[in-house]
N, C-alpha and C positions, 0 to 999 in steps of 0.2 A: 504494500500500500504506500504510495507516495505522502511523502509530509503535507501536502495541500489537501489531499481526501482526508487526511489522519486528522488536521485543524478543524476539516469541516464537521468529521463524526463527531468528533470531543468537542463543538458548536451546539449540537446538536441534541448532544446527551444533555450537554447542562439547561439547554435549553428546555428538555422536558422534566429534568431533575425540576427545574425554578416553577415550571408550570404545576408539577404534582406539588412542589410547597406551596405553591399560590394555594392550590385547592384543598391543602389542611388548613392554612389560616384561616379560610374564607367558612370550610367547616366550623370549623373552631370558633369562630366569629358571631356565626347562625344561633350553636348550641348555647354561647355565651347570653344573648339576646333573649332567647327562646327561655334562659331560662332567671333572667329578668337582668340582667348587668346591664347599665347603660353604653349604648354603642361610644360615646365616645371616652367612656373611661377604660374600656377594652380594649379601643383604639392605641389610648397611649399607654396601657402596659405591654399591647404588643411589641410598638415602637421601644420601650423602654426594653423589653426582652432582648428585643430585635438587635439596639445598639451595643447590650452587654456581649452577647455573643459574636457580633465584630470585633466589638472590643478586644475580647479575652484572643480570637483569631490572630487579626490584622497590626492591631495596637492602637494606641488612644490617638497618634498624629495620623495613621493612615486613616481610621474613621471619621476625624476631626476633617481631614479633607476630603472625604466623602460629602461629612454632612453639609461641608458648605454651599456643597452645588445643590440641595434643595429648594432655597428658598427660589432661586432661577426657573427651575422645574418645575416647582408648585404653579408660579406666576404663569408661567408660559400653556399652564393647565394641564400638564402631564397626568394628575392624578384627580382631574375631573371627570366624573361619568355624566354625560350628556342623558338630560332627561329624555327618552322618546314616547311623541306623542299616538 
């Protein structure tokens, strides 16, 4: 297997690796609601979850410069879901 298909499967993999994490949080999320936590105090222990275990990974300068490209991202609507009518 050439290094360019070997980039594109390990692309790939993580790519659905992130999507099956997407869909425990989102479970998780459901159950948490469902079972009366208010969504946005959920919200930010996820985030607060979220950040420690960067943390403890990456380390506090590399998440520290992570996190500062959010507020750009937020702005720009990256993590808005459009209502449809």
């Amino acid at each position: 297997m050439s290094t360019q298909s070997t980039l594109i499967t390990d692309r790939n993999a993580a790519s659905d690796e992130r999507l099956a994490a997407l869909s425990y949080v989102r479970e998780a999320f459901a159950e948490a609601i469902s079972d009366g936590i208010e969504a946005d105090c959920f919200a930010q222990a996820a985030l607060f979850t979220g950040l420690q275990e960067l943390v403890a990974t990456y380390g506090e300068d590399a998440v520290a410069a992570y996190a500062e490209k959010f507020a750009e991202r937020i702005r720009c609507g990256e993590f808005t879901i459009a209502i449809k009518h």
